[in-house]
Biopython code that builds the backbone (N, CA, C, O; Angstrom):
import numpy as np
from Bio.PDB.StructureBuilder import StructureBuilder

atoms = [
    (1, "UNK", "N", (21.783, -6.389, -3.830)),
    (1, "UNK", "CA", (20.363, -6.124, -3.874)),
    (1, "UNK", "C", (19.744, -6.944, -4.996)),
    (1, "UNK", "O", (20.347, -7.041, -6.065)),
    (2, "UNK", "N", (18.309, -7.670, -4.764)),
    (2, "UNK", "CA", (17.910, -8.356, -5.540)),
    (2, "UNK", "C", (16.476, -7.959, -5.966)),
    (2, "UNK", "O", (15.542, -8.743, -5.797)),
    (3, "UNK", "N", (16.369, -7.190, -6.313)),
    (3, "UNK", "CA", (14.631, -6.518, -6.549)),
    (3, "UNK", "C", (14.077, -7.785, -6.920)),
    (3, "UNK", "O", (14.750, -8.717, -7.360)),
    (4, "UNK", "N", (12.910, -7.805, -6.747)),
    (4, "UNK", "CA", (11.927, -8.781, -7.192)),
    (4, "UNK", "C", (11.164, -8.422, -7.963)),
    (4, "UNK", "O", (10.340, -7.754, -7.337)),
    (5, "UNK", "N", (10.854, -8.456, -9.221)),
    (5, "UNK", "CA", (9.475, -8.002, -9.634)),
    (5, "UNK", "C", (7.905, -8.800, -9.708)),
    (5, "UNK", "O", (6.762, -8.342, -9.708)),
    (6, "UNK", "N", (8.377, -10.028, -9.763)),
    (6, "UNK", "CA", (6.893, -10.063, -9.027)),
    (6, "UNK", "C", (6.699, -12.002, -8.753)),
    (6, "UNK", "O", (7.749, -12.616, -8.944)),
    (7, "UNK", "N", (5.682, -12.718, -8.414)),
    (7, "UNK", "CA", (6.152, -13.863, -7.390)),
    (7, "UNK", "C", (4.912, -14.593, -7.901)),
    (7, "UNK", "O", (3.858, -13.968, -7.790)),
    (8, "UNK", "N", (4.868, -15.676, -8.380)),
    (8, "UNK", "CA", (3.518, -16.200, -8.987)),
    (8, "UNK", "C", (3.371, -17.894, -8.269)),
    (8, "UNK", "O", (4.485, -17.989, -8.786)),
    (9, "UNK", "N", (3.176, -18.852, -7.808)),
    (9, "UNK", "CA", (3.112, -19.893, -6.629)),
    (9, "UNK", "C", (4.414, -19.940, -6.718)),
    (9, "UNK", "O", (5.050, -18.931, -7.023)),
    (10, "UNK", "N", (5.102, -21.312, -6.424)),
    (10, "UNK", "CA", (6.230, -21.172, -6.170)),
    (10, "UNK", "C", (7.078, -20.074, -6.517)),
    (10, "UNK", "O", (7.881, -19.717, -5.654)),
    (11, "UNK", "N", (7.058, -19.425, -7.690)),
    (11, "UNK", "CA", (8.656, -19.201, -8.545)),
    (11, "UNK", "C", (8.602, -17.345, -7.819)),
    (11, "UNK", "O", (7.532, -16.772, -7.615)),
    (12, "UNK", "N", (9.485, -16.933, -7.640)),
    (12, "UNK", "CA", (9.916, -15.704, -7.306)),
    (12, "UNK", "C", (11.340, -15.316, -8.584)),
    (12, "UNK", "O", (12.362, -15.844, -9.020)),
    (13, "UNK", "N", (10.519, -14.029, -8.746)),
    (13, "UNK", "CA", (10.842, -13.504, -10.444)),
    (13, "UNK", "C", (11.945, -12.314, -10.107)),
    (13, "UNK", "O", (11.404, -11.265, -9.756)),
    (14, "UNK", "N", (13.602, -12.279, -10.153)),
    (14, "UNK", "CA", (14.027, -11.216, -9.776)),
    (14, "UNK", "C", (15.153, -10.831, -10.658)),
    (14, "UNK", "O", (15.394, -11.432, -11.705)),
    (15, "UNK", "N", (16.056, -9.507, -10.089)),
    (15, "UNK", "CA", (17.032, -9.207, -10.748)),
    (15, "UNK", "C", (17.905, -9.148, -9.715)),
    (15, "UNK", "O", (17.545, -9.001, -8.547)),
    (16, "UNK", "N", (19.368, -9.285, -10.175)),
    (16, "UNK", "CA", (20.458, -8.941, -9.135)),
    (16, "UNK", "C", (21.216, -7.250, -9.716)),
    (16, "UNK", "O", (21.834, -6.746, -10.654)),
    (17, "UNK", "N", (20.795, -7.023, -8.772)),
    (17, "UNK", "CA", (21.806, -5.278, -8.975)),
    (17, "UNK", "C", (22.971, -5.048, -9.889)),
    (17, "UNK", "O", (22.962, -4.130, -10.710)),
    (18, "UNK", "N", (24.209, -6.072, -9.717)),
    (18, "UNK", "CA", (25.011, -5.706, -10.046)),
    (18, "UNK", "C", (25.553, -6.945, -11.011)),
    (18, "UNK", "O", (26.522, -7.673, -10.795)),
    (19, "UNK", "N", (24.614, -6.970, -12.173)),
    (19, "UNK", "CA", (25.002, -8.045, -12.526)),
    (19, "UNK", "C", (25.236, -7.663, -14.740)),
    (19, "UNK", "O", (25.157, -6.506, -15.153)),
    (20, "UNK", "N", (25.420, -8.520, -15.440)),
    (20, "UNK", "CA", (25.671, -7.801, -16.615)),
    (20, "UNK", "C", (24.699, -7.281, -17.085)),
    (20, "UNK", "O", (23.632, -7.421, -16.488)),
    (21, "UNK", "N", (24.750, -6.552, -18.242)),
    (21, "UNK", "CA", (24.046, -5.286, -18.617)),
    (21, "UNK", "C", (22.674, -5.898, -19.876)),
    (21, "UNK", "O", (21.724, -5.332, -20.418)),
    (22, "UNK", "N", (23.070, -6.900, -19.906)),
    (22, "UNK", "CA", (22.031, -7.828, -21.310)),
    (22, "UNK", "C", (20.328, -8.118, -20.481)),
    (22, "UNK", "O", (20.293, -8.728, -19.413)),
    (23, "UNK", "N", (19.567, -7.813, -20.868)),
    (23, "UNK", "CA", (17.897, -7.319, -20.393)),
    (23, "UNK", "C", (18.150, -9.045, -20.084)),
    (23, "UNK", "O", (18.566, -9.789, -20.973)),
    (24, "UNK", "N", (17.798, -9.572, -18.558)),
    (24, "UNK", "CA", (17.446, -10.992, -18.650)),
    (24, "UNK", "C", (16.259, -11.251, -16.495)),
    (24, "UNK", "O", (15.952, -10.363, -15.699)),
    (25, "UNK", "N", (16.088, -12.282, -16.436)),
    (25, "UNK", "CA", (15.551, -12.138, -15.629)),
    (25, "UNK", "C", (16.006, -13.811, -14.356)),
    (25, "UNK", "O", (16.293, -14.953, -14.715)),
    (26, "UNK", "N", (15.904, -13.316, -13.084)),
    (26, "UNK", "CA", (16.027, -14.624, -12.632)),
    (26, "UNK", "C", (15.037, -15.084, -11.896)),
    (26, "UNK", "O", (14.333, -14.260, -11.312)),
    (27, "UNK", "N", (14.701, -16.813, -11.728)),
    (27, "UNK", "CA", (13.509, -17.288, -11.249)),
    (27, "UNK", "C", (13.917, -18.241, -10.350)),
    (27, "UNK", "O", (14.631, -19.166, -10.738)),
    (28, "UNK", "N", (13.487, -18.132, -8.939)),
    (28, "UNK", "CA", (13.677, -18.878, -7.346)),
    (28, "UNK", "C", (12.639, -19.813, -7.397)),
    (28, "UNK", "O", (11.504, -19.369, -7.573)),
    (29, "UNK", "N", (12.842, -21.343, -7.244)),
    (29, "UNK", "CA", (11.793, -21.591, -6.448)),
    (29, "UNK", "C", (12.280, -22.693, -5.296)),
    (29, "UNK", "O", (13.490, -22.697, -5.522)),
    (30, "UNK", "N", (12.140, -23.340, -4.538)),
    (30, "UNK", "CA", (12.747, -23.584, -3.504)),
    (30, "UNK", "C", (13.448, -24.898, -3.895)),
    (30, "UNK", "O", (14.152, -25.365, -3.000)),
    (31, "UNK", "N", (13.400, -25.570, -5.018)),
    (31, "UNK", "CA", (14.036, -26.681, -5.818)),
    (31, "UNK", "C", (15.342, -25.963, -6.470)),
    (31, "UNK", "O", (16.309, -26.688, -6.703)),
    (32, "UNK", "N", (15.432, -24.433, -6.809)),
    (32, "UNK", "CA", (16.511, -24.182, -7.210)),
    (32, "UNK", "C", (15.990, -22.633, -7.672)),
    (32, "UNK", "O", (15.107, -21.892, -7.240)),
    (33, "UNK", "N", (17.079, -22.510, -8.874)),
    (33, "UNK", "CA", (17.193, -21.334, -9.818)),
    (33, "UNK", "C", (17.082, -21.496, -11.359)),
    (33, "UNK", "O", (17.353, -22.623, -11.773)),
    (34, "UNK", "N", (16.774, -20.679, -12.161)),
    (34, "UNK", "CA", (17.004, -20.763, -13.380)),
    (34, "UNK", "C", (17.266, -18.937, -13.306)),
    (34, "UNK", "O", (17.250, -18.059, -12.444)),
    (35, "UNK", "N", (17.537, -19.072, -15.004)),
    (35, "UNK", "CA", (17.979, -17.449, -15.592)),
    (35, "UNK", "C", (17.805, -17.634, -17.285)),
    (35, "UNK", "O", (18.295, -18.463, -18.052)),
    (36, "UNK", "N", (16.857, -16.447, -17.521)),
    (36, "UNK", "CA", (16.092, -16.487, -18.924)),
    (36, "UNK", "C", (16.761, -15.103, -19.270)),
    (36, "UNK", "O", (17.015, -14.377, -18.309)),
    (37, "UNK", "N", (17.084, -14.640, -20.572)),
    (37, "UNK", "CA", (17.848, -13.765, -21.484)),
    (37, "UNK", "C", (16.011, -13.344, -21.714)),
    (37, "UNK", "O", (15.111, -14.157, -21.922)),
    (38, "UNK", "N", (15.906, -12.071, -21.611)),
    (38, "UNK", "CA", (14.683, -11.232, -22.387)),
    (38, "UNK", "C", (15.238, -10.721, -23.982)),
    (38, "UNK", "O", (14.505, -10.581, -24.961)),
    (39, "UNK", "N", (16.394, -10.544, -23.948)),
    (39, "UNK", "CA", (16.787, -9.711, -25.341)),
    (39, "UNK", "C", (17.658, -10.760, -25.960)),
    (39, "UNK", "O", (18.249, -11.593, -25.272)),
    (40, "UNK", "N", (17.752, -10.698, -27.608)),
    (40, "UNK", "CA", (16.975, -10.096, -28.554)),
    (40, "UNK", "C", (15.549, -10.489, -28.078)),
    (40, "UNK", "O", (14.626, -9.699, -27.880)),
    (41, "UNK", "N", (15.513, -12.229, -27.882)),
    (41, "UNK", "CA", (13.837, -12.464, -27.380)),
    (41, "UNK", "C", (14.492, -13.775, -26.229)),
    (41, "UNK", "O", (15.600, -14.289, -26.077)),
    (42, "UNK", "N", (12.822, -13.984, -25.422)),
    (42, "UNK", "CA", (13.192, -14.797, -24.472)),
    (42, "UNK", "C", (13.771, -16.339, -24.610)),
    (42, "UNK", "O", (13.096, -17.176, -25.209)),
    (43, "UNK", "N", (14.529, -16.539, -24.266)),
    (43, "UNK", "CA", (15.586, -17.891, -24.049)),
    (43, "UNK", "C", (16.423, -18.044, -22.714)),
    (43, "UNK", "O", (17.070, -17.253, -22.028)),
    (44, "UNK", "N", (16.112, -19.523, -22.628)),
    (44, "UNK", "CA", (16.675, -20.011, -21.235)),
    (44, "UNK", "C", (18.052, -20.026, -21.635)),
    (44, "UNK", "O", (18.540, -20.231, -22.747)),
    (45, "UNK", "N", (18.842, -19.655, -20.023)),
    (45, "UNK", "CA", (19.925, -19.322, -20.093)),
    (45, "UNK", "C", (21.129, -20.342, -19.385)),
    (45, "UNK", "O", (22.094, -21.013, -19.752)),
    (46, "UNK", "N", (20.291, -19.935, -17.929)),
    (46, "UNK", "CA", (20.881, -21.473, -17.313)),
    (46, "UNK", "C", (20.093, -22.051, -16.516)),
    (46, "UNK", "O", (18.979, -21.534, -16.427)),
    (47, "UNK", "N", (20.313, -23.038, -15.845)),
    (47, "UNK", "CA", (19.465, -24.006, -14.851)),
    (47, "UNK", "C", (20.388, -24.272, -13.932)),
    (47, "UNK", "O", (21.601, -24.323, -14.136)),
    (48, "UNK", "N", (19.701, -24.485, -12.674)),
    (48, "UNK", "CA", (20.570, -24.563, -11.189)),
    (48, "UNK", "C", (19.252, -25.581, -10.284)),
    (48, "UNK", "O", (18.927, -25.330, -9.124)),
    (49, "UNK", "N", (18.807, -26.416, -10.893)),
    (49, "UNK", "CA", (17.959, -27.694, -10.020)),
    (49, "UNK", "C", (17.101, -27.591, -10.128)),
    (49, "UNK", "O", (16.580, -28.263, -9.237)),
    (50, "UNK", "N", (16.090, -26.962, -10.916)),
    (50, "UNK", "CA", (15.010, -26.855, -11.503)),
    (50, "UNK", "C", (14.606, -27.646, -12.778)),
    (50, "UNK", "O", (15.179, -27.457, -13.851)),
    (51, "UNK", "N", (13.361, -28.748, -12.577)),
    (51, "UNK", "CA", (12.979, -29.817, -13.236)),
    (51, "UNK", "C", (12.655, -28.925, -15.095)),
    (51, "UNK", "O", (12.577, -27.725, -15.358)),
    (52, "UNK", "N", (12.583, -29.715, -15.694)),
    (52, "UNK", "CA", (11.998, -29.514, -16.870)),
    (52, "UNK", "C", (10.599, -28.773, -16.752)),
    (52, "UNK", "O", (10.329, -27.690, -17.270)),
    (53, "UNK", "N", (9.801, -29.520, -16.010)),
    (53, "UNK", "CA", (7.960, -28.835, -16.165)),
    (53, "UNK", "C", (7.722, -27.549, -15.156)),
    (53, "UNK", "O", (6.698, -26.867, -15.111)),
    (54, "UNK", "N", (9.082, -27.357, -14.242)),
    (54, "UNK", "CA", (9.239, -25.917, -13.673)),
    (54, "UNK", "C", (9.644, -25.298, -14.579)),
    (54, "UNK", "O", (8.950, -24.356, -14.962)),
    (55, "UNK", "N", (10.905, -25.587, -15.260)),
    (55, "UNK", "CA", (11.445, -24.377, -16.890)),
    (55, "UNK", "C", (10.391, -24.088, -17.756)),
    (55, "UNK", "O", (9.974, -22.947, -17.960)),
    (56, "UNK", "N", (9.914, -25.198, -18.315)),
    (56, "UNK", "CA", (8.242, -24.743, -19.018)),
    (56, "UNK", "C", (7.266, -23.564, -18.363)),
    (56, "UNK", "O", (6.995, -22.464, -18.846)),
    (57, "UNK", "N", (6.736, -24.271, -16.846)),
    (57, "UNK", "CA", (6.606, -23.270, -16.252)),
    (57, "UNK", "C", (6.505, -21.608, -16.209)),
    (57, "UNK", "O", (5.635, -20.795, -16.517)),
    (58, "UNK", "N", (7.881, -21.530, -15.654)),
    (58, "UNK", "CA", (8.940, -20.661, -15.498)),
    (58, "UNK", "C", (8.571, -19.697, -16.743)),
    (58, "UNK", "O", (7.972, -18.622, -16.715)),
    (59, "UNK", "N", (9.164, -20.480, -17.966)),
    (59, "UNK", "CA", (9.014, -19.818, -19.153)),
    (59, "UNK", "C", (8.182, -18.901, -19.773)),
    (59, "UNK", "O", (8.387, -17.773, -20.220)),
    (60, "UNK", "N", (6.979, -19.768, -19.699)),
    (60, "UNK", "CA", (5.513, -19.494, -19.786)),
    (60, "UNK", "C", (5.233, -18.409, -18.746)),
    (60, "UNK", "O", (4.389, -17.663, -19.241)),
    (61, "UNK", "N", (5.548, -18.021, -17.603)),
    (61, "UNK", "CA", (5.186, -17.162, -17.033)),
    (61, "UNK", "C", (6.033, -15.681, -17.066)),
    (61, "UNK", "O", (5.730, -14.621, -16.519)),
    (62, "UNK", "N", (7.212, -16.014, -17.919)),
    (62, "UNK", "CA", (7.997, -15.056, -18.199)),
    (62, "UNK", "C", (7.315, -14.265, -19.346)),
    (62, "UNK", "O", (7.011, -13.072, -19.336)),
    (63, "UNK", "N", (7.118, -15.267, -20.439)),
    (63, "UNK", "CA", (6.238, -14.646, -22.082)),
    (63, "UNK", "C", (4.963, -13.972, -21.292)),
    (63, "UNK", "O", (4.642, -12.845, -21.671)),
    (64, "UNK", "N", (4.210, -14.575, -20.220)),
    (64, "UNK", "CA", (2.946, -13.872, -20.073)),
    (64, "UNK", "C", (3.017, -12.116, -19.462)),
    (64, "UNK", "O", (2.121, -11.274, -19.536)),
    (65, "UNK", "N", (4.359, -11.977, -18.885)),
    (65, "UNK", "CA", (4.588, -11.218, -17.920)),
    (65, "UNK", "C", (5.830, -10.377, -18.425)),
    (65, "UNK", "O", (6.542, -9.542, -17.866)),
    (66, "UNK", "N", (5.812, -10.991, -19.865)),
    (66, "UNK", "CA", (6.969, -10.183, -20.533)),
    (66, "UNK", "C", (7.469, -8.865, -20.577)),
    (66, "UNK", "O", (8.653, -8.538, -20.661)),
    (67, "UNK", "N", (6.212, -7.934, -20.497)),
    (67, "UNK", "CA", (6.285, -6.104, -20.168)),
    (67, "UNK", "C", (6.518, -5.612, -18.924)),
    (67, "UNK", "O", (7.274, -4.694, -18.607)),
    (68, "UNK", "N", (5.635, -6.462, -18.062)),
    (68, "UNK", "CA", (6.276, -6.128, -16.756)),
    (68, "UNK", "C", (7.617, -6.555, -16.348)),
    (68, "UNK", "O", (8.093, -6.109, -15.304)),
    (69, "UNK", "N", (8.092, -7.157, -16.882)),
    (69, "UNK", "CA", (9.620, -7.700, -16.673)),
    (69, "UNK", "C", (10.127, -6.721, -16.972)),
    (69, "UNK", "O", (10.756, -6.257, -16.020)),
    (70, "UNK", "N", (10.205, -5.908, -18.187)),
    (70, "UNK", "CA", (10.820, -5.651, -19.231)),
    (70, "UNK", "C", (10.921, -4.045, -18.625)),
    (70, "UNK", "O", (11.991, -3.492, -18.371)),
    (71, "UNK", "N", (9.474, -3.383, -18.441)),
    (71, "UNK", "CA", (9.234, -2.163, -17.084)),
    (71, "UNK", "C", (10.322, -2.011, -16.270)),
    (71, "UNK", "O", (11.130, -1.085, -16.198)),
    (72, "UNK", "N", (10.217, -3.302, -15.511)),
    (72, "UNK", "CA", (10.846, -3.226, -14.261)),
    (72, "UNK", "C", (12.289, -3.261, -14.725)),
    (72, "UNK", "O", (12.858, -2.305, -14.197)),
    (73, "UNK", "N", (13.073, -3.910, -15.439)),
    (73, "UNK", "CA", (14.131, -3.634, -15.988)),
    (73, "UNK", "C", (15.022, -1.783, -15.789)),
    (73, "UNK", "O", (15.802, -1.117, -15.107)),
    (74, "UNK", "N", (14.073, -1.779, -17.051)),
    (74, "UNK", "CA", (14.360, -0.151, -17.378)),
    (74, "UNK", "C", (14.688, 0.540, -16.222)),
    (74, "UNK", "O", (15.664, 1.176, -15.824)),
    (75, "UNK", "N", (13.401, 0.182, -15.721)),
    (75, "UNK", "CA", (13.241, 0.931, -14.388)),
    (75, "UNK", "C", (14.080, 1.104, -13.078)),
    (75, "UNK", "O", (14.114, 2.077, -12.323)),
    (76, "UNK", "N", (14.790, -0.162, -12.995)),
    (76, "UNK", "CA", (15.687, 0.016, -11.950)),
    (76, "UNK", "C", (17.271, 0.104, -12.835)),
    (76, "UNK", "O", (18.049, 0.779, -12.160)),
    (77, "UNK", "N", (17.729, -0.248, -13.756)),
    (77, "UNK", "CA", (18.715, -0.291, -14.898)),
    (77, "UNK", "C", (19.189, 1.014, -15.444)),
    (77, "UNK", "O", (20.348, 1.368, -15.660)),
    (78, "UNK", "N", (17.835, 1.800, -15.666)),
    (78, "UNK", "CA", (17.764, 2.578, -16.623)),
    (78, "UNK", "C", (18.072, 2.346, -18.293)),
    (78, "UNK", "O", (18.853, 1.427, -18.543)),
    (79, "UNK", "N", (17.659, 2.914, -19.153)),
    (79, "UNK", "CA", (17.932, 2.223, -20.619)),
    (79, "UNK", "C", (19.418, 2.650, -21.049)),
    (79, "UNK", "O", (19.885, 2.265, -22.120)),
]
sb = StructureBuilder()
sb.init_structure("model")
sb.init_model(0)
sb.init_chain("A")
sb.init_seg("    ")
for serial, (resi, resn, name, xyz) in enumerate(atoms, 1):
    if name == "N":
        sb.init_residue(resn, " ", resi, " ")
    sb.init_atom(name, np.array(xyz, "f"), 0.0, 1.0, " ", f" {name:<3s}", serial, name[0])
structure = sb.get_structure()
């Protein structure tokens, strides 16, 4: 299961169910994947074919959207 929390032009913003326990988030867009660490604070984690000015991107829309990430976390995780 891959909840999504939420989808901004290209990039689709999600989590995988069963995956390790460290607060982080993953981002689709049809060029590839990336995966950003939320905790201690946000940092890119890895890249899977996604250009530089998509990671910027990406990034930038993670810091803007940082609580709702962070919500949705908890929320399906639990703390």
């Amino acid at each position: 299961m891959s909840p999504t929390v939420f989808r901004d032009g290209e990039f689709r913003f999600y989590f995988f169910s069963r995956e390790e326990a460290r607060c982080h988030v993953h981002v689709f867009c049809p060029d590839g994947e990336a995966k950003f660490w939320l905790e201690p604070e946000i940092e890119f984690a890895h890249n899977f074919g996604l250009n530089e000015r998509q990671l910027r991107a990406a990034q930038r829309l993670i810091e803007e959207h940082q609580d709702v990430i962070r919500d949705a976390w908890y929320k399906h995780f639990g703390s």
